[in-house]
N, C-alpha and C positions, 0 to 999 in steps of 0.2 A: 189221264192221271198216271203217274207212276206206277209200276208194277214192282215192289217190294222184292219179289222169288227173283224177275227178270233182271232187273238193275244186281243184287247178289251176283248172279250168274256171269254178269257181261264183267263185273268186275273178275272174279275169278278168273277167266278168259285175260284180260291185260295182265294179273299176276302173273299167270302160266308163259304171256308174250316177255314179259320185264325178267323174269329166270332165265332168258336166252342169256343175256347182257352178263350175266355174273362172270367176274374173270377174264371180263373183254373189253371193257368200257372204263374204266379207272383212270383220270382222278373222278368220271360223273358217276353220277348215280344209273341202278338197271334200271329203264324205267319202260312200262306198257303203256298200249293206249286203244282200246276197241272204239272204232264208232257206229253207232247204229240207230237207223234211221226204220221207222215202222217195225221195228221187232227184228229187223233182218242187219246182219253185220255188214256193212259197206266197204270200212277201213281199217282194216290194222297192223302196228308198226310195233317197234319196239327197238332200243337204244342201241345204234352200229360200233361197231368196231372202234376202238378208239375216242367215243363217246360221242361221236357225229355222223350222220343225222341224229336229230331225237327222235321219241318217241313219237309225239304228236305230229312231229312234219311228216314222217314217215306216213303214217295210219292218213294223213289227209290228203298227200299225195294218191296213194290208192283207192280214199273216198273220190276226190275230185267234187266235180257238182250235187253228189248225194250229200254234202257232208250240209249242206244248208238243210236248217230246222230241225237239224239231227241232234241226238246226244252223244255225248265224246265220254269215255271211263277213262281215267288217267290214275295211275297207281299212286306219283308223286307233285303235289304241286306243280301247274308248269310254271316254266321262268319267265321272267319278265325284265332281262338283261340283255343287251346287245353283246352279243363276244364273237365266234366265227358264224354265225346264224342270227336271224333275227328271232325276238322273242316270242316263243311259243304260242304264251298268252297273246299275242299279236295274229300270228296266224291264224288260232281260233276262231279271235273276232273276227277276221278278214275273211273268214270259208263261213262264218254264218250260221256256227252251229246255237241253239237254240240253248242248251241245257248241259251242262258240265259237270261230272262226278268225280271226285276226287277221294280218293282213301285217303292222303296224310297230306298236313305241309311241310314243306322246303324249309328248312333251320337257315339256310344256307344265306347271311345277311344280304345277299343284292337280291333276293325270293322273296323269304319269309315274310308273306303274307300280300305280299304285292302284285302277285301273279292272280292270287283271286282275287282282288280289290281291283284290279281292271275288267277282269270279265266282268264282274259285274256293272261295274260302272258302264260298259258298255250294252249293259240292258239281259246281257246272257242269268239263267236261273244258275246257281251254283250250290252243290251240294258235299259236305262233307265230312270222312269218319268212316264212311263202310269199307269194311274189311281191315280197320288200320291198325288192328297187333298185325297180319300178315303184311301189309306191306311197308311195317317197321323190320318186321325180323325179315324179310325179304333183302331190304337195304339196311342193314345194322349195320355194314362194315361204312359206308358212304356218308350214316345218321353218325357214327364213332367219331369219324373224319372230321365233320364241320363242327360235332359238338365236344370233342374232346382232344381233338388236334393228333389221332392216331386210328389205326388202322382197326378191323376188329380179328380179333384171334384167335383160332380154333387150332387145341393142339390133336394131333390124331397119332392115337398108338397103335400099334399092333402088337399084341402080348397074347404069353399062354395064360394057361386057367390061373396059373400063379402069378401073372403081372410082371413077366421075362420076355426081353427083347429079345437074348443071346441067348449062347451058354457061355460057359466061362471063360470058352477062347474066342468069342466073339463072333461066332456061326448063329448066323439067321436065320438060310435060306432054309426052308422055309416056312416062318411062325403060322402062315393064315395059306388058306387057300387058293386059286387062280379066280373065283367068283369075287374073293373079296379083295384081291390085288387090282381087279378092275375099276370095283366100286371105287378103291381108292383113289386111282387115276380118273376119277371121275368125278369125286369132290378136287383134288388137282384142280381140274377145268373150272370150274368154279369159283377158283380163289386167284386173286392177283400174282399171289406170291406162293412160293415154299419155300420154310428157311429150316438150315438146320446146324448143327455145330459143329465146332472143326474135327473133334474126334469122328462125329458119326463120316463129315466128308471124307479125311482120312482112310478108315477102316474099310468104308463100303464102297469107297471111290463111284457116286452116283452121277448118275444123267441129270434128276430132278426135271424130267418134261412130262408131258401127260401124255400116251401112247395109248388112244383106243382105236379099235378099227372103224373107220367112217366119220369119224371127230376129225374136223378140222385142224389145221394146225395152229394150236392158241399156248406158244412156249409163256409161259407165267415166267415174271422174276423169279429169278435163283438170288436166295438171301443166305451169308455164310456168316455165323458169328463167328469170329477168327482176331481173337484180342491180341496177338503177338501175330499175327499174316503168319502163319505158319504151314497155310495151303500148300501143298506140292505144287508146283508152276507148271507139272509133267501131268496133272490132276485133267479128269473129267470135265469137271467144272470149268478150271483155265481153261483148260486146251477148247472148248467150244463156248467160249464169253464173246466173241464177235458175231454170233451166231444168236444166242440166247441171252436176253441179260442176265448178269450176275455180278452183284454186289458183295462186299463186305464189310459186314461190321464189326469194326475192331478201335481198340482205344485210340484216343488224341496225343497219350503219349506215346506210341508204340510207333505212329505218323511221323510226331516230332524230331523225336530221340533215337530210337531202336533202329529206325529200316526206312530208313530215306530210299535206296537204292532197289529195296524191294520192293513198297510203295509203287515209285516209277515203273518197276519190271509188270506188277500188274495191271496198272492203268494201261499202258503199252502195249497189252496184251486184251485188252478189252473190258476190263474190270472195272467199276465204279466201289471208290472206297467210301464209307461215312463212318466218320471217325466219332465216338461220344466218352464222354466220359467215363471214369469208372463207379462205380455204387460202394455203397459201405462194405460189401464182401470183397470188393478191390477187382472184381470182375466188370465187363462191360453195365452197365448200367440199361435195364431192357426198357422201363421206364423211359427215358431219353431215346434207346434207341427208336425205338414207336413213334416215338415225336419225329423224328427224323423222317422217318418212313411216310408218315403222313405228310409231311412239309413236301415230299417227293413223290405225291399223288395215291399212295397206294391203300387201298379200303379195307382189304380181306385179305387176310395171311395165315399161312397153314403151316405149322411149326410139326415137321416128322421127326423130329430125334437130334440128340440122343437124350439119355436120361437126367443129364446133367441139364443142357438149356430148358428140356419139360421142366426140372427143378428150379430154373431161375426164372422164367415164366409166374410158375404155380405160387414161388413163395411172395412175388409180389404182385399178386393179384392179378393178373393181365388177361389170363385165359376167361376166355367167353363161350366158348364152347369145346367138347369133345365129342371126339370121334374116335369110339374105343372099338376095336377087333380085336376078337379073343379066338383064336385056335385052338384047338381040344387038346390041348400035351402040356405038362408037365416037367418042365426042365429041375427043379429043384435052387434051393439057397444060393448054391455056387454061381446060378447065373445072373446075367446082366438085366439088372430092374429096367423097370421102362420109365419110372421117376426115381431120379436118387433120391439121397437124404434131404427132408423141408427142414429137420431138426428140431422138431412140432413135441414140446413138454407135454400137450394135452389133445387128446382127442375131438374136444371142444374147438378146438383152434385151427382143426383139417378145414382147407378148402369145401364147401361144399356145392352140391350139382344137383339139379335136376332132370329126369330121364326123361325124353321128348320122342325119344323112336327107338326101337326095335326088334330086329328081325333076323331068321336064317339066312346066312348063305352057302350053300352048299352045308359043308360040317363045321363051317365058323359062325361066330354068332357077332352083328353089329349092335351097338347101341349108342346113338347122340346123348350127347347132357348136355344141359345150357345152364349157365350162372345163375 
């Protein structure tokens, strides 16, 4: 019979394997997979680099022959699609495992629902639903993807006690501490993308890679909203786009009309443009941009600055989560917010969040919110 406590457990285990995947695997979903035969773990895998292997071939490869009458934990529906692999649910049957747990299904229309409608057809017990708020918000950025045609978006600020980037001439360094400058290079790794705005690229002239010691090297897209390309070509960013991707997003007419010749100078330089429309404020349209971004594989994006894009973000609704750092100091009025103006008549009408974590680091303090 099943062991309620045990099946819990084993699932948790493939969650903890399918968090490798975050930020590595994009357009697929992160996905784990424990298998274990008499109480003892035989196989486990979890979603490669560039979204192949999967989970499941992985975990049965290292089962091998235990993996017969065994049970398998998989975080996400497997597929049941031919693309550069055969389908999972395929190899399941084929290794003979006995008993199948599944947290969630695959939205995803060549999946949804079809991956388990073969194991079982083929006589396997199938089980599922455990643990699946985590392994929704696990893959929320991949769930955003297939069901809403974008990415999901966590904006993350670093602000003093007062909700200041800067001070008034634009000096940052430095709002948070070296404990929490890590963490943040560490939700980086995590996310497909970092985008941020032309002023912040401008001012701070950044890297945007994730630098920890012993971290692999996993350069995420660099996303630049840049509605007039008005990037320095002498920039950070340019100067290492053959290297790192980096994209921009800037208007369709800015493409057409304005900057043919700069357009080409960045492409030529290694830059991918996506052009969208503009929005009723006559700025880029972030709404569309998303869509874009999604059409371009990407699931989880991490919006660092500056105050203005936080603001266009926030006012149309996009953000899904934050990731606030606050440093103990006090810059005062004159300096630079970390959200501009929403231009919000009523307090009723503010964005609202809910708090999912936090904790010290050193003398800053972090805290998640989720929608």
């Amino acid at each position: 019979m099943p062991d309620p406590a045990a099946d819990r457990r084993f699932m948790q285990a493939a969650l903890a394997l399918g968090s490798r995947g975050l930020g590595n695997v994009w357009p697929n979903p992160a996905v784990g997979c424990i298998i274990v035969r008499d109480g003892i773990v035989v196989g486990r895998g979890w979603t490669q680099p560039g979204g192949r292997p999967h989970a499941e071939t992985e975990a049965l490869a290292r089962a091998n022959e235990a993996a017969r009458g065994a049970t398998a934990y998989v975080t996400l529906e497997p597929c049941s699609h031919h693309g550069q692999t055969c389908p999972c649910a395929d190899a399941l049957i084929a290794a003979g495992v006995a008993r199948v747990v599944v947290a969630i299904g695959d939205p995803d229309s060549r999946v949804s629902g079809q991956g388990l409608a073969r194991l079982r057809d083929a006589g396997i017990i199938v089980e599922t639903g455990l643990l699946a708020d985590a392994a929704s918000a696990l893959n929320q950025g991949f769930l955003s993807r297939i069901t809403a045609g974008r990415p999901m978006v966590t904006l993350k600020l670093a602000v003093t006690l007062d909700g200041r980037i800067a001070a008034h001439n634009g000096d940052s360094h430095w709002i948070t501490g070296e404990d929490a400058r890590a963490m943040a290079h560490g939700l980086r790794a995590s996310h497909d993308a970092m985008a941020v705005g032309n002023g912040t690229a401008a001012t701070d002239d950044p890297h945007l890679t994730c630098r920890l010691p012993g971290l692999p090297l996993r350069p995420p897209v660099r996303v630049v909203f840049d509605s007039r390309l008005q990037l320095s070509l002498t920039s950070q960013l340019i100067a290492t786009a053959r290297t790192v991707p980096t994209w921009i997003v800037t208007l369709t007419e800015t493409v057409e009309q304005l900057a043919f010749e700069r357009a080409d100078a960045l492409q030529d330089l290694g830059v991918g443009l996506i052009p969208v429309s503009a929005g009723e404020s006559g700025r880029i349209s972030i709404a569309e941009a998303l869509q874009a971004l999604g059409e371009a594989g990407l699931t989880r994006i991490m919006v660092e600055g500056g105050g203005k894009l936080a603001a266009s973000f926030l006012a149309e609704g996009l953000v899904d989560a934050l990731a606030l750092f606050r440093g103990p100091s006090i810059i005062g009025g004159d300096g630079i917010p970390g959200v501009a103006g929403l231009g919000l008549d009523r307090v009723a009408d503010a964005p609202q969040f809910r708090l999912t974590d936090s904790r010290n680091l050193g003398v800053d303090v972090f805290e998640s919110y989720s929608r």
